[in-house]
C-alpha positions in Angstrom: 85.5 125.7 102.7 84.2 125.3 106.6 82.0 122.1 105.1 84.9 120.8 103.7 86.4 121.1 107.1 83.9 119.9 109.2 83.2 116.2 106.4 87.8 115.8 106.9 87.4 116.2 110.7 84.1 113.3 110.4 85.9 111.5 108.4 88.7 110.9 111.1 86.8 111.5 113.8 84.2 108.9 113.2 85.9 105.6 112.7 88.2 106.5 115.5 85.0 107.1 118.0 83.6 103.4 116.2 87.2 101.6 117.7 86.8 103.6 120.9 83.5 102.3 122.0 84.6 98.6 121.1 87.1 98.8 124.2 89.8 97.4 121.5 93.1 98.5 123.3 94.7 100.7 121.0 98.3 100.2 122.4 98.1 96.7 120.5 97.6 98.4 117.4 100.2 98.2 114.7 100.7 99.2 111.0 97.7 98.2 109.5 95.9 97.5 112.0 92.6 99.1 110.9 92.2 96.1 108.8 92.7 93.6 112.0 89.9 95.7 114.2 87.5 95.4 111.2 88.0 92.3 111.7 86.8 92.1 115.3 83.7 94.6 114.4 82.1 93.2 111.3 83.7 90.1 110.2 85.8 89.6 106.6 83.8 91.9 104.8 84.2 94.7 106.7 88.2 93.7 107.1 87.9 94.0 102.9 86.1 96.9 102.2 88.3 98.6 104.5 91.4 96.9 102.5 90.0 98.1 99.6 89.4 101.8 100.5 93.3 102.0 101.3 94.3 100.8 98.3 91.9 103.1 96.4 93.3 106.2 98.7 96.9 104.9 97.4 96.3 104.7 94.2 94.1 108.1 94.0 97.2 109.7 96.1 99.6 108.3 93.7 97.9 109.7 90.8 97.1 113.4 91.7 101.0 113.8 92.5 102.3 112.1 89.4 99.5 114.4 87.5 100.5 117.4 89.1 104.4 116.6 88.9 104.2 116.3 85.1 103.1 119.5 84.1 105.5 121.2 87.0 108.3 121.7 84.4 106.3 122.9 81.5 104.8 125.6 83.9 108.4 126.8 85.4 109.3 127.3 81.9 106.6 129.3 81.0 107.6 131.2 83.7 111.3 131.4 82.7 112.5 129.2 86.1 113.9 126.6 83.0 114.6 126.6 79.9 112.2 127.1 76.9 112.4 123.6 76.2 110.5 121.9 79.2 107.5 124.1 77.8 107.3 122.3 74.5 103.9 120.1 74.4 102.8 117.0 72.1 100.0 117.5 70.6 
């Protein structure tokens, strides 16, 4: 648990630290901007890759909450929060 801690707090810490030492100022920054200041630091294929890790976070967010909101009925039935019928499953 503490290492999972400690690679979440790199993971933000880090990039932020990487924009710091650029002297970029960060009251020009707007939605999106990540993508902008990639720019600046390594060129297009940094401004991608970073384009690309969003879209991947999106997606991945997306999917765990539709995943995890599908079987939320079947398991309040089971429990008797809802009728017997939301606990039915297709085999």
């Amino acid at each position: 648990m503490f290492g999972a801690v400690i690679l979440v707090v790199l993971t933000y810490l880090l990039p932020v630290v990487a924009v710091a030492r650029t002297g970029i100022d960060p009251n020009s920054w707007v939605t999106g901007g990540w993508v902008d200041v990639a720019q600046i630091i390594g060129g297009q294929p940094l401004a991608v890759a970073i384009a690309l890790a969003g879209v991947i976070g999106a997606i991945g967010s997306f999917s765990s909450l539709m995943l995890s909101f599908s079987r939320l009925p079947m398991v309040m039935a089971e429990d008797g929060y809802l009728p017997r019928i939301f606990s039915r499953r297709h085999l």
